[in-house]
BALOBA-1460 file (C-alpha; in Angstrom, 3 decimals):
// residues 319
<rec num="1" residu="x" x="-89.236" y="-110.151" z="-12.607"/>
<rec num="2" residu="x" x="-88.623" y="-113.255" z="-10.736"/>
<rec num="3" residu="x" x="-85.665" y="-113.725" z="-7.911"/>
<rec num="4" residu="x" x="-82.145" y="-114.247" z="-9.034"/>
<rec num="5" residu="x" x="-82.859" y="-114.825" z="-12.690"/>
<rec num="6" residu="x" x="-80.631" y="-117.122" z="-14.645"/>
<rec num="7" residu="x" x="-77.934" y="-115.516" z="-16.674"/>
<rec num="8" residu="x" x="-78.612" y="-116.065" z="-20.745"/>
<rec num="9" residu="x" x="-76.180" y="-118.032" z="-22.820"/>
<rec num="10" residu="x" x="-73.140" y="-116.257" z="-23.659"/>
<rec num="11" residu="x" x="-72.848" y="-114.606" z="-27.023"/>
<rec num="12" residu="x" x="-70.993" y="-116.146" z="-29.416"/>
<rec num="13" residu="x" x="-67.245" y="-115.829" z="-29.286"/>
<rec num="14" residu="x" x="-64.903" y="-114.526" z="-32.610"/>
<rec num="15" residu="x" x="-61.555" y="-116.158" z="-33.297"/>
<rec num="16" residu="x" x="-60.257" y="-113.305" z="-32.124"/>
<rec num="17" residu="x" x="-61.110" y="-112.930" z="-28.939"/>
<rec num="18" residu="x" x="-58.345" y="-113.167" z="-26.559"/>
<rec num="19" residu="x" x="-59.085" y="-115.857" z="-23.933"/>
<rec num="20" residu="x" x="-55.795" y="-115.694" z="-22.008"/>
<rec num="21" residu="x" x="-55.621" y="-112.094" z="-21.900"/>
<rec num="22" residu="x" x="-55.513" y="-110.180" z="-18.935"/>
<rec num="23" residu="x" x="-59.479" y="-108.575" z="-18.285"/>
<rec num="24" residu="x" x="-59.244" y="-107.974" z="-14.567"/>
<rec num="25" residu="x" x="-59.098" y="-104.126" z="-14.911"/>
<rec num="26" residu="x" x="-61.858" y="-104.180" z="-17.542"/>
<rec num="27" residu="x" x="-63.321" y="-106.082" z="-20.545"/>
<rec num="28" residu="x" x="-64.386" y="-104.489" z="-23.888"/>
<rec num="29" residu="x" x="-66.680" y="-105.841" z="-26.396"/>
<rec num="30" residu="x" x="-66.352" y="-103.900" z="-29.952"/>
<rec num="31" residu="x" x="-66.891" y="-104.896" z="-33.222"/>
<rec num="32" residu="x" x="-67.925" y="-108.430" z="-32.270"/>
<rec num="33" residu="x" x="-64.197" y="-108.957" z="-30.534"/>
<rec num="34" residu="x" x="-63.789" y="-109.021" z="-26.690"/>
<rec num="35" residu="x" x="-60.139" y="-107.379" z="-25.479"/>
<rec num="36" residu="x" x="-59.041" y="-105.876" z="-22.571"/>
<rec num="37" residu="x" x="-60.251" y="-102.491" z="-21.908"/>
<rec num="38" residu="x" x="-56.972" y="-100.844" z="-22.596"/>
<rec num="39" residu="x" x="-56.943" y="-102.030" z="-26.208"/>
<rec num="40" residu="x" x="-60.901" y="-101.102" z="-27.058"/>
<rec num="41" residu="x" x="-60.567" y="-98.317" z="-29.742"/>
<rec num="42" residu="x" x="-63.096" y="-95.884" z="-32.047"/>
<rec num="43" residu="x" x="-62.214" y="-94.410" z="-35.101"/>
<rec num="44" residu="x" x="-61.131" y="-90.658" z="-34.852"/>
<rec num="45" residu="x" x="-63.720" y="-89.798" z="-37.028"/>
<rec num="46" residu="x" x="-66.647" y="-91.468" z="-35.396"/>
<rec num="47" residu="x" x="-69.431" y="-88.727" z="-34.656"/>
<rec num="48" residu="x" x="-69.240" y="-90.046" z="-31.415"/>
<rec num="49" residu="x" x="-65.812" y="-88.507" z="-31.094"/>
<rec num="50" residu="x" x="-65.893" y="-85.950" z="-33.178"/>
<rec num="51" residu="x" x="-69.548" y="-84.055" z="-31.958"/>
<rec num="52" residu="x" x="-70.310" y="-86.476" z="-28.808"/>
<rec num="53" residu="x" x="-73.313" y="-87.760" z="-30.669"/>
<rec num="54" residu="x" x="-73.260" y="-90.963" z="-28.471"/>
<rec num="55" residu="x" x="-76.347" y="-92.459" z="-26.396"/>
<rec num="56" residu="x" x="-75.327" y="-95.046" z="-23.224"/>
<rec num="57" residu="x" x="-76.354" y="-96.619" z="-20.108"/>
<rec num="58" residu="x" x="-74.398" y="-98.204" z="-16.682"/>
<rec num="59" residu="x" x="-75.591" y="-100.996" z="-15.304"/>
<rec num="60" residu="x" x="-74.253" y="-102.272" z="-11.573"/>
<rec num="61" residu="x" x="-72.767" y="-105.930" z="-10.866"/>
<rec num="62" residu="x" x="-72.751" y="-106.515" z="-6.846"/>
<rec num="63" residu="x" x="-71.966" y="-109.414" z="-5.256"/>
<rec num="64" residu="x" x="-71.729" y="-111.467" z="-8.729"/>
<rec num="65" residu="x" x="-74.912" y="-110.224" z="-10.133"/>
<rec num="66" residu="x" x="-76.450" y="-107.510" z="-12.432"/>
<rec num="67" residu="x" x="-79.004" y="-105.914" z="-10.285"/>
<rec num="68" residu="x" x="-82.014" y="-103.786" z="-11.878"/>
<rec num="69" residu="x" x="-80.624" y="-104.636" z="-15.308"/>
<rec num="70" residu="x" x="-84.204" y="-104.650" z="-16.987"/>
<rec num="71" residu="x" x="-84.510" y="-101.179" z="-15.556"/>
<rec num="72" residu="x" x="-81.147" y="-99.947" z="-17.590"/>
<rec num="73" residu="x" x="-82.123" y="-102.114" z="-20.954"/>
<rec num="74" residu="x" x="-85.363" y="-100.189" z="-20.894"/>
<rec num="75" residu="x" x="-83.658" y="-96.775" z="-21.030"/>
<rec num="76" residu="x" x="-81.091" y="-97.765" z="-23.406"/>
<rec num="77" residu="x" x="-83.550" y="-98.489" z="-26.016"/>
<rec num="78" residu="x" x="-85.418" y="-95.655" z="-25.535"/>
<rec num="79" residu="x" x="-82.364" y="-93.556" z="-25.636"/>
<rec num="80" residu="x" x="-81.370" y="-95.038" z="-29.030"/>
<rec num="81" residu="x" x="-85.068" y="-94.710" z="-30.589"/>
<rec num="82" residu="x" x="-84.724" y="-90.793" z="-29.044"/>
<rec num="83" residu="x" x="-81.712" y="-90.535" z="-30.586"/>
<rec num="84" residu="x" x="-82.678" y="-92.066" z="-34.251"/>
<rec num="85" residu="x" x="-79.660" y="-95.035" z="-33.854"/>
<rec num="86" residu="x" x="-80.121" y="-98.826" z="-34.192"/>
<rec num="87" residu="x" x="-78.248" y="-101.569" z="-33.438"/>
<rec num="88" residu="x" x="-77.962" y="-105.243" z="-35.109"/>
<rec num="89" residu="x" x="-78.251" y="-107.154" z="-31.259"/>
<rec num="90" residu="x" x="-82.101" y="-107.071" z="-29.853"/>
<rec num="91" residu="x" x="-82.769" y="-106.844" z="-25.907"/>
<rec num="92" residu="x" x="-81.416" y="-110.109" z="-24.909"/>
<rec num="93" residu="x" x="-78.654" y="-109.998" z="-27.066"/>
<rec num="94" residu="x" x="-77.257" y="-106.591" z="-25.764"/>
<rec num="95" residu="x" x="-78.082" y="-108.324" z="-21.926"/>
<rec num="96" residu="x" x="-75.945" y="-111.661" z="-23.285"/>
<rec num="97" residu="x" x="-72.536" y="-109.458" z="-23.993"/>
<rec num="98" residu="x" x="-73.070" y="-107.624" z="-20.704"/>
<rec num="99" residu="x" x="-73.320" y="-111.079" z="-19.032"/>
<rec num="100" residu="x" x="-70.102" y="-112.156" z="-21.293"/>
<rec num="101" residu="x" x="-67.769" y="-109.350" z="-20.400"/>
<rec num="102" residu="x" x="-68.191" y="-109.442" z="-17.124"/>
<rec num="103" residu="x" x="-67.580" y="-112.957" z="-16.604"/>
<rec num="104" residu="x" x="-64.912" y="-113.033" z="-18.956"/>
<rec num="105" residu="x" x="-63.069" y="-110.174" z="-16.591"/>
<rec num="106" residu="x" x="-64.099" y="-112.344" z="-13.411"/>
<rec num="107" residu="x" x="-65.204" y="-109.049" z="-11.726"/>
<rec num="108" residu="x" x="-67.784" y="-109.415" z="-8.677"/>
<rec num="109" residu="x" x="-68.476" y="-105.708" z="-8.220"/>
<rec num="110" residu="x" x="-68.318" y="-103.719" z="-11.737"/>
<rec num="111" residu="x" x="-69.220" y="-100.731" z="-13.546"/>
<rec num="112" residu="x" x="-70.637" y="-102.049" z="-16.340"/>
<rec num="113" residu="x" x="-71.601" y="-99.754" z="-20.065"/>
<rec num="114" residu="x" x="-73.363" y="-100.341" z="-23.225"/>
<rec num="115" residu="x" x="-72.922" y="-97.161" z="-25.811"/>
<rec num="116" residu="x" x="-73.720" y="-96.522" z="-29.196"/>
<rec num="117" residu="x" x="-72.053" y="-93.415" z="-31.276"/>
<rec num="118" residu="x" x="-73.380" y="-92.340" z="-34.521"/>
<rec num="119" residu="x" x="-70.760" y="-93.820" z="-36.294"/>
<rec num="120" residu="x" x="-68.965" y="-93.540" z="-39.435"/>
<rec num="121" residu="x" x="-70.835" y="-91.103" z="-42.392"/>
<rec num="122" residu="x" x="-70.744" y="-93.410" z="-45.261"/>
<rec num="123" residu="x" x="-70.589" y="-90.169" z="-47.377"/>
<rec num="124" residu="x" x="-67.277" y="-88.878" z="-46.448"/>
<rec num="125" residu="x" x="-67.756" y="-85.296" z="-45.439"/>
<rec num="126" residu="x" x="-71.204" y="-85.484" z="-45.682"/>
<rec num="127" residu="x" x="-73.471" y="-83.651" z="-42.804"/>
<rec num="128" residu="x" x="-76.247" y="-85.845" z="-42.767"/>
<rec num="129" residu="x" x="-76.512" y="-87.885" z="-39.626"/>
<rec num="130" residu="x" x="-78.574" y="-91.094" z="-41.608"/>
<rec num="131" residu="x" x="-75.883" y="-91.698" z="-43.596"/>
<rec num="132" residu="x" x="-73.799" y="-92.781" z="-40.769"/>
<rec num="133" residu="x" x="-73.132" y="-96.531" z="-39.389"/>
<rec num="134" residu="x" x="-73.884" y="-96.501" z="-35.810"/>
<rec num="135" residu="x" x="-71.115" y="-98.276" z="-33.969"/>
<rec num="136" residu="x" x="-72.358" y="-99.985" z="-30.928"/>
<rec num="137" residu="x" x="-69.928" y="-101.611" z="-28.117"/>
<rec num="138" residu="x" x="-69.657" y="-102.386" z="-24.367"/>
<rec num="139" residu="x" x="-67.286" y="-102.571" z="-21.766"/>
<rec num="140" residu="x" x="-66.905" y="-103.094" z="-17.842"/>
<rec num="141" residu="x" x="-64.468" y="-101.845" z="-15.045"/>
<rec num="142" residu="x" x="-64.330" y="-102.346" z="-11.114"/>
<rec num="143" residu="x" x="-66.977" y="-100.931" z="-9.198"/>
<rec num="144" residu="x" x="-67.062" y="-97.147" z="-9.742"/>
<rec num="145" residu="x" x="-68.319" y="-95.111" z="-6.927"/>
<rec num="146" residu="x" x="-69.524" y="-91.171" z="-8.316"/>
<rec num="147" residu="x" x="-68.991" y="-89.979" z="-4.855"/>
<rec num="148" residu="x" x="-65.156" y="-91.147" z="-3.322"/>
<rec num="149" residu="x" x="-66.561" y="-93.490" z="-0.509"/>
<rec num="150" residu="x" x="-64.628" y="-91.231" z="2.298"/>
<rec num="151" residu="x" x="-66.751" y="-88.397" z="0.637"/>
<rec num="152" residu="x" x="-69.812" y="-90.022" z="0.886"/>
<rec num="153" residu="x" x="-69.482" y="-91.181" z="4.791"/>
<rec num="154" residu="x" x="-68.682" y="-87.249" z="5.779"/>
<rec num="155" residu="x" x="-71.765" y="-86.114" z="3.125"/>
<rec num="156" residu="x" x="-71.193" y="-84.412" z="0.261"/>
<rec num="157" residu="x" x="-70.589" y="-80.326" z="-0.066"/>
<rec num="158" residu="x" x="-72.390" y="-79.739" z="-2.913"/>
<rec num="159" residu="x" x="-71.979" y="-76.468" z="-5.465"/>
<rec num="160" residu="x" x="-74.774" y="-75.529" z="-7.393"/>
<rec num="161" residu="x" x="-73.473" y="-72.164" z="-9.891"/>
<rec num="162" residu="x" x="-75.744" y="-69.280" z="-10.679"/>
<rec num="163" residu="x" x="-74.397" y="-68.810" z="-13.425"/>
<rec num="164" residu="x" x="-73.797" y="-72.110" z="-15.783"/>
<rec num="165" residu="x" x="-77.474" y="-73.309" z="-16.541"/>
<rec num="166" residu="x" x="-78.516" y="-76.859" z="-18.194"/>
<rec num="167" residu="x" x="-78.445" y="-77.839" z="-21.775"/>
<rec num="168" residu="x" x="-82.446" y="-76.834" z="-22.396"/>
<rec num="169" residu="x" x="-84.429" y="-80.018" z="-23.381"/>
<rec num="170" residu="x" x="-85.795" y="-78.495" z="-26.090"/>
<rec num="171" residu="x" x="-82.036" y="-78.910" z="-27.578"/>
<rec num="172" residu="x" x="-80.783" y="-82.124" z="-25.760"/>
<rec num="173" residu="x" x="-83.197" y="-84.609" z="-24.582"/>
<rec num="174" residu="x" x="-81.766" y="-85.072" z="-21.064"/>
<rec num="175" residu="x" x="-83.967" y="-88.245" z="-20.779"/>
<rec num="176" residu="x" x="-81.363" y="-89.980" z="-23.385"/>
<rec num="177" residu="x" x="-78.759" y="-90.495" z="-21.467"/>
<rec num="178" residu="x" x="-75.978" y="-88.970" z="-23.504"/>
<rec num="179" residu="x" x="-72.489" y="-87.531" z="-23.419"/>
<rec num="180" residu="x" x="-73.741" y="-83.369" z="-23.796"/>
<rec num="181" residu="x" x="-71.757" y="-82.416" z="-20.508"/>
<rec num="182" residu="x" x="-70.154" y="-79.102" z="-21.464"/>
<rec num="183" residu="x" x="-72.386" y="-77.734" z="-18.650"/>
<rec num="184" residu="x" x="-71.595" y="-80.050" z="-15.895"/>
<rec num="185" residu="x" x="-67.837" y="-79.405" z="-16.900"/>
<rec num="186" residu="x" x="-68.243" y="-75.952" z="-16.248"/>
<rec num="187" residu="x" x="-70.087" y="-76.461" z="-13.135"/>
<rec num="188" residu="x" x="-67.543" y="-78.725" z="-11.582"/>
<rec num="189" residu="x" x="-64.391" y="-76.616" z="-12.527"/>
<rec num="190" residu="x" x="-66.056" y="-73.468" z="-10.425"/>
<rec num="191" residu="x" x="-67.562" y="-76.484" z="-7.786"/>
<rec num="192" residu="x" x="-63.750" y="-77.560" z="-7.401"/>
<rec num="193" residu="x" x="-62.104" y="-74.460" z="-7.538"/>
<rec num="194" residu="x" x="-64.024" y="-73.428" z="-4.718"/>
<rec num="195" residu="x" x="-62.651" y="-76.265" z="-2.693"/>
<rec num="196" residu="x" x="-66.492" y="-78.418" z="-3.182"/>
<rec num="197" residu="x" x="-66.507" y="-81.959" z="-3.975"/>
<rec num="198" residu="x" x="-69.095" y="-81.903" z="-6.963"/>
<rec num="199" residu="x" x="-71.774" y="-79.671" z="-9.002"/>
<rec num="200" residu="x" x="-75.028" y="-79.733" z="-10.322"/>
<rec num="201" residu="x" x="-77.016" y="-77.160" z="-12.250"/>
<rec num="202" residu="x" x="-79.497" y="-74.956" z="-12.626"/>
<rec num="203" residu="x" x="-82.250" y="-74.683" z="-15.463"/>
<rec num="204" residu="x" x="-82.746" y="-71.147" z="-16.991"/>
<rec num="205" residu="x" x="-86.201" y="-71.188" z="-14.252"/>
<rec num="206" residu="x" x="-83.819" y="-71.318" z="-11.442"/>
<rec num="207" residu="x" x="-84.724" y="-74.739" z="-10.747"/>
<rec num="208" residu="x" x="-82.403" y="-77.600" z="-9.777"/>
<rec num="209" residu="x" x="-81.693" y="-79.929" z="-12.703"/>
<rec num="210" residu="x" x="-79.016" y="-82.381" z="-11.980"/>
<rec num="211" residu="x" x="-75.417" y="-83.074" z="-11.989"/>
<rec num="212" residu="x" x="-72.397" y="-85.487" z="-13.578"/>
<rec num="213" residu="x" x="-73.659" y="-88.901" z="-13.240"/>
<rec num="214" residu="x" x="-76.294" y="-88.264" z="-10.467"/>
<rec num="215" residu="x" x="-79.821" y="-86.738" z="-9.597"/>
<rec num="216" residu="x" x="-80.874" y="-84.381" z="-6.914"/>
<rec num="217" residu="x" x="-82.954" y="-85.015" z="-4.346"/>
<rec num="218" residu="x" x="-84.486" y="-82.839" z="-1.471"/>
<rec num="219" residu="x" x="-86.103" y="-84.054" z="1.850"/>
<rec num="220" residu="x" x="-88.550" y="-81.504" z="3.512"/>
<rec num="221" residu="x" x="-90.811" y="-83.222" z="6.571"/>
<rec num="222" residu="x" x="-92.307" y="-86.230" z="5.126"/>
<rec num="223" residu="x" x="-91.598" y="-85.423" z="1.215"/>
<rec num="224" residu="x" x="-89.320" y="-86.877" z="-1.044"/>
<rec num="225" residu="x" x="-88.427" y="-83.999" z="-3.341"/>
<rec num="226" residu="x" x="-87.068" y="-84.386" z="-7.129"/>
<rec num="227" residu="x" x="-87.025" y="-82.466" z="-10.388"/>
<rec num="228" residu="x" x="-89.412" y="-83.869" z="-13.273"/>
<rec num="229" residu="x" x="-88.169" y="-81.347" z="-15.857"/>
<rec num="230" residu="x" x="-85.076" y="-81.277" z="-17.378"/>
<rec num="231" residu="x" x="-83.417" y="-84.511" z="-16.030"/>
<rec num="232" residu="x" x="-82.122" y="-87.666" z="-16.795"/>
<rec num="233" residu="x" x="-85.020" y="-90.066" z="-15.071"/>
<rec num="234" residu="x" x="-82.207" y="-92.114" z="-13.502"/>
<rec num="235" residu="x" x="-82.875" y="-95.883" z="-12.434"/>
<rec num="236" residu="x" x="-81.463" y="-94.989" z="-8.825"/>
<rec num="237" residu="x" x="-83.361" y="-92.307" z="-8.746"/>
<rec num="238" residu="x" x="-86.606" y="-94.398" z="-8.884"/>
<rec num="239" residu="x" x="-85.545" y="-96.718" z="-7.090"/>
<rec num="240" residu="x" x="-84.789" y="-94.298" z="-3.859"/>
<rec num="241" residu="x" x="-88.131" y="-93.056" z="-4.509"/>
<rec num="242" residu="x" x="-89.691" y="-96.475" z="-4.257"/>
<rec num="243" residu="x" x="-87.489" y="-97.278" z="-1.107"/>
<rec num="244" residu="x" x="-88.727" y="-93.688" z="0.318"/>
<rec num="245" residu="x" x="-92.428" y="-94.507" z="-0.130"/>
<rec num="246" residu="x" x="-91.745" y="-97.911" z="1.777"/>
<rec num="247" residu="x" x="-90.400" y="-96.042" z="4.964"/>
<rec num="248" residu="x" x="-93.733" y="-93.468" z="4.636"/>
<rec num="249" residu="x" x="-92.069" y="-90.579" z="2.702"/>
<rec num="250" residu="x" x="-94.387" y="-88.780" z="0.240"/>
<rec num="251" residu="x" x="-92.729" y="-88.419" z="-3.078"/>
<rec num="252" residu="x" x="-92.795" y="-85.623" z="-5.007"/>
<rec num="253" residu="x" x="-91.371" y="-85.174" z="-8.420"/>
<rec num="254" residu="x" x="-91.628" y="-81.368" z="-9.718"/>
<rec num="255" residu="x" x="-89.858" y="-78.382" z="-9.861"/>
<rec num="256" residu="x" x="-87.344" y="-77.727" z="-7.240"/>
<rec num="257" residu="x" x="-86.300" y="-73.919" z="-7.033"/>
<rec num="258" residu="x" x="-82.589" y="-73.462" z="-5.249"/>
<rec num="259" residu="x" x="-83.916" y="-71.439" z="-2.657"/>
<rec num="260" residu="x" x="-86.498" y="-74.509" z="-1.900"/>
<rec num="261" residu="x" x="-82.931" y="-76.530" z="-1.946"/>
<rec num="262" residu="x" x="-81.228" y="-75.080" z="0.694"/>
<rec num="263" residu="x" x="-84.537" y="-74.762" z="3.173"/>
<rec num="264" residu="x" x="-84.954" y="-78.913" z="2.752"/>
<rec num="265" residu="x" x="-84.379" y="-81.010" z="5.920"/>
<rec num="266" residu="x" x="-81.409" y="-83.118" z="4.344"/>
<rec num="267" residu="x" x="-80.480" y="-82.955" z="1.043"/>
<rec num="268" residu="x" x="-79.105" y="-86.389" z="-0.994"/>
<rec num="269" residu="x" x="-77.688" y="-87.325" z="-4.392"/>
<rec num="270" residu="x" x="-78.741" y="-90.816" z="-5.907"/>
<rec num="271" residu="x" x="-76.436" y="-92.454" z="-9.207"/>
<rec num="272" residu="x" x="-75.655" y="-95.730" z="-10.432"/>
<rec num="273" residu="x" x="-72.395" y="-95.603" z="-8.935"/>
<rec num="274" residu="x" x="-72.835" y="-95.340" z="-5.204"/>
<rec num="275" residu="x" x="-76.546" y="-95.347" z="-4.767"/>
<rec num="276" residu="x" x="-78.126" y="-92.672" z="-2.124"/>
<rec num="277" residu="x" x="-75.586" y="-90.517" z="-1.329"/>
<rec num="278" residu="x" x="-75.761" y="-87.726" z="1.748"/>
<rec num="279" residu="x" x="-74.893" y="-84.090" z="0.978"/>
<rec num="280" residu="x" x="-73.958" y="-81.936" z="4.245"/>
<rec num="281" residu="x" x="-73.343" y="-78.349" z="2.401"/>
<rec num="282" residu="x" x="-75.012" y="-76.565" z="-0.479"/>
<rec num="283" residu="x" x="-73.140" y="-73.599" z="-1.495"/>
<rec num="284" residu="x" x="-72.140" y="-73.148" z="2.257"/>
<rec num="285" residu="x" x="-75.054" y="-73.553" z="3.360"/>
<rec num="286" residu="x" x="-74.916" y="-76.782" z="6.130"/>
<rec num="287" residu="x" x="-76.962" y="-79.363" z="6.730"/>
<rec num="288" residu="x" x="-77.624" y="-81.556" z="9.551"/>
<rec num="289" residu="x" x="-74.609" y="-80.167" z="11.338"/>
<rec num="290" residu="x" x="-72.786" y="-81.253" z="8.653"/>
<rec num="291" residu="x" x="-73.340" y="-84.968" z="9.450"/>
<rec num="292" residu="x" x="-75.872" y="-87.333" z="7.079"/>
<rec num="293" residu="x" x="-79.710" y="-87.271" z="7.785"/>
<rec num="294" residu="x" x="-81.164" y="-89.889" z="9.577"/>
<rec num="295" residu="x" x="-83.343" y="-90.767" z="6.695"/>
<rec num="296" residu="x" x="-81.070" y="-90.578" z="4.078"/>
<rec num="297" residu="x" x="-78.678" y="-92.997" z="6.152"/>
<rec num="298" residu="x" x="-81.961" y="-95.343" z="6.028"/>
<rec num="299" residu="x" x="-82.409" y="-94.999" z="2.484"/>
<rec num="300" residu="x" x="-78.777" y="-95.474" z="1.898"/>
<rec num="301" residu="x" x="-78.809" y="-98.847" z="4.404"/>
<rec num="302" residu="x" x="-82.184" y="-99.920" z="2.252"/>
<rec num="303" residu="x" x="-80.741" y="-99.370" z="-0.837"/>
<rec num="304" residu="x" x="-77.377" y="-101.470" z="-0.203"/>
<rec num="305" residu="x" x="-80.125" y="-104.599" z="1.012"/>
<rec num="306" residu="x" x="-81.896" y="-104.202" z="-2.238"/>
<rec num="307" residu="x" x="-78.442" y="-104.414" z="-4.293"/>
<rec num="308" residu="x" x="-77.460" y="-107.292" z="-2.060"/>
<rec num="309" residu="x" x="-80.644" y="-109.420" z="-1.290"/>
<rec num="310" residu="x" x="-83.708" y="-108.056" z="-3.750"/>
<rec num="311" residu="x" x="-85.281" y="-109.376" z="-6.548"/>
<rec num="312" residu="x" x="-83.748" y="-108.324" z="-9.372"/>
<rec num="313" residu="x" x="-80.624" y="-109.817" z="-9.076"/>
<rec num="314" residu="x" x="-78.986" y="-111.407" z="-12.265"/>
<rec num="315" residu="x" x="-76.342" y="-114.045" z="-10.931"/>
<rec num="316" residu="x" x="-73.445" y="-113.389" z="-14.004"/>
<rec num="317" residu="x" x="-72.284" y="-117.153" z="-14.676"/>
<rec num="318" residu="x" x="-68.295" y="-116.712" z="-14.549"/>
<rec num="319" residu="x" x="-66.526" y="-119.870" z="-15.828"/>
């Protein structure tokens, strides 16, 4: 993809879109109108709502461009062809509203989502998930970092239960990035409880899946360390891995038992929404001396120049 590609042409505006309304805290764009995010609504009885039938993706802004957004397009539509749901806007039309909202908010660093819920049944009180309307919208906020950046510097102590295991695949496809996260809810009310700063979980092997918004990561000598079952195959998360191989790391992506977990050298989240991110404490168990890894500071200060100065930068052209 070539440097700093040019942003498309805006998608067309309604009547009804509200030009002089207030879209610094957030832009929505649903059913073809673009409001501030505190007015974006669903229907109560959109299966999206009602049985979180719902696929999405979160793209970054930094610096006044989308960054990797070819990487997050690709897994949308793959999410929405796993999922069965269609929309009316193609590829570049989905990547023209994204462009339009976050102009139209005039945010620099943002947060930025395209979703699409099953919809309305056109049968009402039908079960039968082809008869509904899929509903497809986006929307954008400020920057949202997973990890609280004061978290983050100090490392993350990370809980991982014994006890609350992941969705299977063979029910959920975890590689459709979706809104299934009764177990990560239950992981994080025991995390926080016990006075830790986030979860992730375990598949029924005893292997380490992931967690709410983020992937795992383990480094042991000169291996890169990450699940390949059971996960969502997040576009940090390959891009870390791509950064790791550049400073020499090996990269392994395969089953990752706990106990393999807490023997690893350092031990590091990756999301959307903060990038590589150090963990200093896995169930109690302390890393580092409870300071960040020196090479998942390096992937973290690699990571930042590739949002900042790399090639797949998307300037956003704000008005």
């Amino acid at each position: 993809m070539p440097e700093d590609r040019a942003a498309p042409a805006p998608a067309p505006a309604s009547a009804a879109a509200s030009a002089a309304a207030d879209l610094s805290a957030g832009a929505a764009w649903i059913e073809g109108r673009l409001v501030p995010m505190a007015e974006a609504r669903l229907p109560v009885n959109d299966w999206g709502v009602t049985r979180s039938d719902a696929v999405y993706d979160v793209a970054p802004v930094w610096d006044g461009a989308f960054v990797g957004l070819d990487r997050y397009l690709d897994r949308f539509f793959a999410s929405l062809a796993s999922a069965r749901m269609s929309i009316e806007e193609d590829r570049e039309g989905v990547r023209a509203i994204l462009h339009r909202i976050v102009a139209a908010a005039g945010l620099r660093e943002s947060y930025v989502a395209m979703v699409c819920t099953r919809g309305l049944p056109l049968i009402p009180g039908t079960r039968d998930p082809r008869t509904c309307r899929q509903n497809f919208f986006c929307w954008c906020v400020p920057y949202i970092y997973v990890v609280p950046q004061e978290v983050a510097a100090r490392g993350v102590r990370l809980h991982v239960p014994r006890d609350v295991r992941r969705i299977p695949e063979q029910s959920v496809n975890p590689r459709a990035k979706n809104y299934h996260w009764g177990d990560f809810t239950q992981a994080l009310f025991e995390g926080l409880d016990a006075g830790r700063d986030t979860a992730a979980v375990l598949d029924f092997d005893g292997n380490v899946t992931e967690g709410p918004g983020f992937n795992v990561l383990a480094i042991k000598g000169d291996a890169l360390i990450t699940a390949d079952r059971g996960v969502l195959e997040g576009r940090t998360r390959g891009v870390t891995m791509e950064l790791a191989e550049a400073l020499g790391l090996r990269v392994e992506a395969r089953a990752l038992p706990l106990e393999e977990l807490l023997e690893a050298d350092e031990v590091l989240l990756s999301t959307t929404g903060g990038g590589p991110t150090p963990v200093t404490e896995v169930n109690g168990r302390v890393f580092g001396n409870g300071a960040p890894g020196a090479l998942t500071t390096a992937l973290r200060e690699a990571y930042w120049r590739w949002m900042a100065e790399g090639p797949e930068r998307e300037p956003v052209a704000y008005g």
